[in-house]
C-alpha positions in Angstrom: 0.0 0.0 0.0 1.6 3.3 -1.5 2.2 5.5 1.7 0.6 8.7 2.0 2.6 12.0 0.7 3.8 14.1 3.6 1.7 17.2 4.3 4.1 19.6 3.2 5.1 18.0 0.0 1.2 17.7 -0.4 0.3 21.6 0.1 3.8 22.6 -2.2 1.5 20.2 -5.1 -1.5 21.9 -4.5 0.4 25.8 -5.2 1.4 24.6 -8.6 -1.9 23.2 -10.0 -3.6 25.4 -12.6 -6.3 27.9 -11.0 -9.1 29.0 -13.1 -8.6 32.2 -14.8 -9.6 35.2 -13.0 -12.0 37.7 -14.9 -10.9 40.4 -16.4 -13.5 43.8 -15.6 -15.1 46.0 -18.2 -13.4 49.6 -18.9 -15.1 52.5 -17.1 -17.3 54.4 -19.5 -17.1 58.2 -19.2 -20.6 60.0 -18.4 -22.1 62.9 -20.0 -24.9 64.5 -21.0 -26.6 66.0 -24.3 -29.5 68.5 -22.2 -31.8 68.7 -20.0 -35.5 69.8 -19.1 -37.4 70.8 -16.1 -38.0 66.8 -14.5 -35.0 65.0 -16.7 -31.6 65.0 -18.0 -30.9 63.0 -21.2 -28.2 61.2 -20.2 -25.7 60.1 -22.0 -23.1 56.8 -22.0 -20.0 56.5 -23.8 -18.5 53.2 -23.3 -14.4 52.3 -22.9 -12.8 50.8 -24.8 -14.0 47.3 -24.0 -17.4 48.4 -24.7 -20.5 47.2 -22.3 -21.9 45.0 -23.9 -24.2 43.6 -20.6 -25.6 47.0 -20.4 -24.8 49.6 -18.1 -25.9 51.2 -14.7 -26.5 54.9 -13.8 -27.1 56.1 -10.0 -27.8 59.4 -9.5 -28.9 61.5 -6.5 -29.3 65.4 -6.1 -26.0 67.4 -5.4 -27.4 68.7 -1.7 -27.6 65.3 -1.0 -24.2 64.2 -2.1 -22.1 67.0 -0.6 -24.6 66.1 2.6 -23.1 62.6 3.1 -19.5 64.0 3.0 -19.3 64.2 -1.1 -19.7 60.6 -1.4 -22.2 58.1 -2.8 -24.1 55.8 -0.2 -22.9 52.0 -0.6 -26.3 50.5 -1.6 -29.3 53.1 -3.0 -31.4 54.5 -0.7 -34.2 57.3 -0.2 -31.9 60.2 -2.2 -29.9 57.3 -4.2 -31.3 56.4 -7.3 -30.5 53.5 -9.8 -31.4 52.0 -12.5 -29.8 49.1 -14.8 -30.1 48.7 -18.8 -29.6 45.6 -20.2 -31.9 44.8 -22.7 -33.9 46.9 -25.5 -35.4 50.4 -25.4 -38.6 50.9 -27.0 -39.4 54.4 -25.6 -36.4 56.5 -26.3 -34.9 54.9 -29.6 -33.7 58.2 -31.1 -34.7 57.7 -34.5 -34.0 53.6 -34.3 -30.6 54.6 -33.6 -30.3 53.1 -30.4 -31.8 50.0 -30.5 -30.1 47.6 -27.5 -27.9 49.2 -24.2 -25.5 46.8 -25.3 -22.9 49.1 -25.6 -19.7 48.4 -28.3 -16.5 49.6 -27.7 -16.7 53.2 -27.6 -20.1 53.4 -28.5 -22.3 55.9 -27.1 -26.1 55.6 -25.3 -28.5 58.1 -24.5 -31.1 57.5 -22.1 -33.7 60.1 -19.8 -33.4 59.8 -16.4 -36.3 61.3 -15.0 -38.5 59.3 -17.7 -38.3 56.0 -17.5 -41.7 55.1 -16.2 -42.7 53.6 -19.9 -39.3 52.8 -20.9 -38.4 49.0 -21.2 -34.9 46.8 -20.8 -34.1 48.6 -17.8 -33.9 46.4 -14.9 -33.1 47.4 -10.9 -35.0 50.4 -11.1 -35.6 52.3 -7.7 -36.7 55.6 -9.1 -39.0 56.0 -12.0 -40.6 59.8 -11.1 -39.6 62.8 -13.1 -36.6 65.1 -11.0 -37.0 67.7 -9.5 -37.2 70.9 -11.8 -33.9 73.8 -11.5 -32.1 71.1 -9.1 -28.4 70.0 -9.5 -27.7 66.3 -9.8 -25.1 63.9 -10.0 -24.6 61.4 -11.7 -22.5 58.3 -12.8 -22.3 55.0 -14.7 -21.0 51.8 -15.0 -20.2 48.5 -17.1 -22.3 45.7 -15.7 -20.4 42.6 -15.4 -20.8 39.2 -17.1 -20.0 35.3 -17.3 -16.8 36.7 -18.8 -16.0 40.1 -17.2 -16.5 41.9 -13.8 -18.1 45.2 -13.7 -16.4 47.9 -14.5 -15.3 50.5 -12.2 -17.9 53.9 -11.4 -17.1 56.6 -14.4 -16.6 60.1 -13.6 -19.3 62.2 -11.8 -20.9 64.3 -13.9 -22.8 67.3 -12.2 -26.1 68.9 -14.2 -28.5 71.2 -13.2 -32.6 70.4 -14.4 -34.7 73.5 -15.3 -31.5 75.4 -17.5 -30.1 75.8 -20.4 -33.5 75.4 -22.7 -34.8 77.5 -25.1 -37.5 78.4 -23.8 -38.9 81.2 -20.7 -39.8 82.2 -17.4 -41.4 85.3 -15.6 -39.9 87.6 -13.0 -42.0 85.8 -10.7 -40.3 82.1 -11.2 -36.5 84.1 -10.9 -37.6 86.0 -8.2 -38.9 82.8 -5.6 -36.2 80.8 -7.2 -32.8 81.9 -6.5 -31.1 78.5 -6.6 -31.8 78.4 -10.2 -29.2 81.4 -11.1 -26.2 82.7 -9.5 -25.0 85.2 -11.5 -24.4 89.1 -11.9 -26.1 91.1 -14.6 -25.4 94.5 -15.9 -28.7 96.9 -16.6 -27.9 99.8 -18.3 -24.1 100.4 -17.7 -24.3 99.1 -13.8 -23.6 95.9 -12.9 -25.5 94.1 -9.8 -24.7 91.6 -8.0 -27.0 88.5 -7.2 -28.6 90.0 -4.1 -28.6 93.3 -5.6 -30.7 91.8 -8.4 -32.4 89.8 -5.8 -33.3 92.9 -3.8 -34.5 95.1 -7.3 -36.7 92.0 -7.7 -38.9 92.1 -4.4 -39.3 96.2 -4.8 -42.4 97.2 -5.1 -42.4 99.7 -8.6 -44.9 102.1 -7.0 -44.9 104.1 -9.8 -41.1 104.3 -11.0 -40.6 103.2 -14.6 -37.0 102.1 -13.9 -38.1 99.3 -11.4 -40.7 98.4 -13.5 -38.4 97.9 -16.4 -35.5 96.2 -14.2 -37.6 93.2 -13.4 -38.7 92.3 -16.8 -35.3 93.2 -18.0 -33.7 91.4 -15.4 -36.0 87.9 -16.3 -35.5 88.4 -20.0 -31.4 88.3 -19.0 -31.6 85.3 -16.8 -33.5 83.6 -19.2 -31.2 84.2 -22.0 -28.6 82.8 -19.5 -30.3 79.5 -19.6 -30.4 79.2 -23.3 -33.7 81.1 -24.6 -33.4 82.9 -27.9 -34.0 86.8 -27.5 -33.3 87.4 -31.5 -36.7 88.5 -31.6 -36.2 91.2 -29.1 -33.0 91.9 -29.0 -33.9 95.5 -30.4 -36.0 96.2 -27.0 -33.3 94.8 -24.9 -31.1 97.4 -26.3 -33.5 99.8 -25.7 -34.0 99.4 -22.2 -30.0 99.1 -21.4 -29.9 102.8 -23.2 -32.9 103.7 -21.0 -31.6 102.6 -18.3 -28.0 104.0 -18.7 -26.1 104.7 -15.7 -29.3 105.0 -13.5 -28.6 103.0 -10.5 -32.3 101.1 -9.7 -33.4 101.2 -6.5 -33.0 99.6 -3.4 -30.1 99.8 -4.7 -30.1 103.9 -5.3 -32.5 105.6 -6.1 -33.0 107.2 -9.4 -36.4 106.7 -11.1 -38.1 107.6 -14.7 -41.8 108.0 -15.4 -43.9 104.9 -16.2 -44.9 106.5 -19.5 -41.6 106.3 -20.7 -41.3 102.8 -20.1 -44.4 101.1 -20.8 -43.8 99.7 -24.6 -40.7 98.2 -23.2 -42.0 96.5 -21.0 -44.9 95.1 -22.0 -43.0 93.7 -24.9 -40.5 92.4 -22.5 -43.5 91.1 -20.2 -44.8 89.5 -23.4 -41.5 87.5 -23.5 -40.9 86.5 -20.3 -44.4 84.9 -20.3 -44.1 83.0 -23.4 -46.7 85.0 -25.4 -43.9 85.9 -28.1 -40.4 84.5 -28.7 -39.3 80.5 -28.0 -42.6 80.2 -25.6 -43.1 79.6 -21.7 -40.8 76.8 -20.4 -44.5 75.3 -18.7 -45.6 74.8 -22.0 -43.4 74.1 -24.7 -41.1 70.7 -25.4 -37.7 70.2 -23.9 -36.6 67.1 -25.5 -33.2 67.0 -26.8 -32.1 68.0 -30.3 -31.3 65.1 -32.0 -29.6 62.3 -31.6 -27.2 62.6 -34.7 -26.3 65.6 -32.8 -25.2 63.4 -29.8 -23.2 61.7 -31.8 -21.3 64.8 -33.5 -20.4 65.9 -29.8 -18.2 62.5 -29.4 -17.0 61.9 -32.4 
């Protein structure tokens, strides 16, 4: 009877057999985004240069949330950590047929709307399906899933977007004034520049008969809506206008010059008009904020 190998010898036999391969894990894709509307951002996906081809995840939370756990994402989603896995086919948000499977290829790019995908299909592990939260900043961030052959990739970049700007469309004096998170910014009126409380402050003056205040809030609204990406080619003659009007008068609170309401009235109407949508792009309650095209998503990567 053959006697039995020393322990040693036994464990020093055991190092050198062949162990299964370990798997290799997907590249990080890199996260982005084409625009955004008031309750979603589109998204998008560009894979590394192994691709993704199981699909890909996105979490996302609000930015108060983030920097309010120490700039850091939560280890499993929760209450203010949103995810949601695609793996199989969209039927929803296709762009044209173009995108027909978030099986990524190498360094192929995927759009999808967070903050719509209540109808959308192939999108598994989903623990937020309502809209966002309009003029709020968000982050976000994606990965690789993993497969029989490859681990999931490493978490992309975070990529910080605001809902609510850059759109061509409009809101009144009234939004900008009750919803100072949305802009933080100085403007100029006339040849004066303000600063973000200063506006702030012109905003919640009552006009009481002085043209220049009346005219500084609709200016003011038709500026910070320009900010965010409406089109003011259609009165870009009255904005003019009301800068010359305004000239070096400093509006109160802030001082306390003042012009009739007579001389002022056309103006402001017109930019009244604006700011609530009745001429130029249209009201930002009303009017479409899907993205452009999806051709132009590609052209941004290419």
């Amino acid at each position: 009877m053959p006697k039995c190998l020393p322990l040693a010898l036994l464990a020093s036999l055991l190092l050198t057999l062949p162990t299964a391969a370990r798997a290799l894990a997907y590249d990080a894709p890199v996260m982005a985004s084409e625009t955004q509307g008031h309750a979603k951002i589109v998204a998008i996906v560009i894979a590394g240069p192994s691709g993704a081809p199981a699909g890909f995840t996105i979490q996302w939370m609000k930015y108060s949330d983030y920097l309010a756990n120490g700039a850091q994402w939560h280890a499993l989603p929760n209450a203010v950590q949103a995810e949601a896995a695609f793996t199989g086919e969209p039927t929803l948000n296709t762009w044209d047929g173009t995108l027909t499977s978030f099986s990524v290829p190498p360094s192929g790019i995927a759009a999808v709307e967070i903050g719509d995908l209540f109808d959308e299909t192939g999108v598994e592990v989903t623990t937020a399906l309502d809209e966002l939260a309009t003029s709020t900043k968000y982050v976000l961030r994606a990965l690789a899933n993993g497969d029989v052959t490859n681990d999931p990739s490493s978490w992309s970049n975070n990529y910080l977007i605001e809902t609510g700007l850059n759109m061509n469309c409009t809101y009144t004096q009234g939004f900008w004034k009750t919803h100072e998170e949305a802009w933080s910014t100085s403007l100029t009126l006339g040849t004066v520049t303000y600063s973000k409380q200063e506006l702030l402050d012109i905003l919640h003056e009552p006009a009481r008969g002085n043209g220049l205040v009346i005219l500084a809030h609709q200016l003011i609204a038709v500026l910070l809506n320009a900010d965010q990406g409406a089109d003011v080619s259609s009165i870009q003659t009255q904005i003019d206008a009301a800068h010359g009007l305004i000239g070096s008068r400093v509006i109160p609170p802030i001082g306390g010059d003042s012009v009739p309401p007579s001389s002022v009235s056309s103006l402001a109407q017109t930019l009244d008009d604006f700011n609530n949508g009745i001429i130029g792009p249209g009201h930002c309650g009303t009017v479409s904020v899907e993205g452009n095209s999806w051709g132009r998503t590609k052209v941004l990567f290419r």
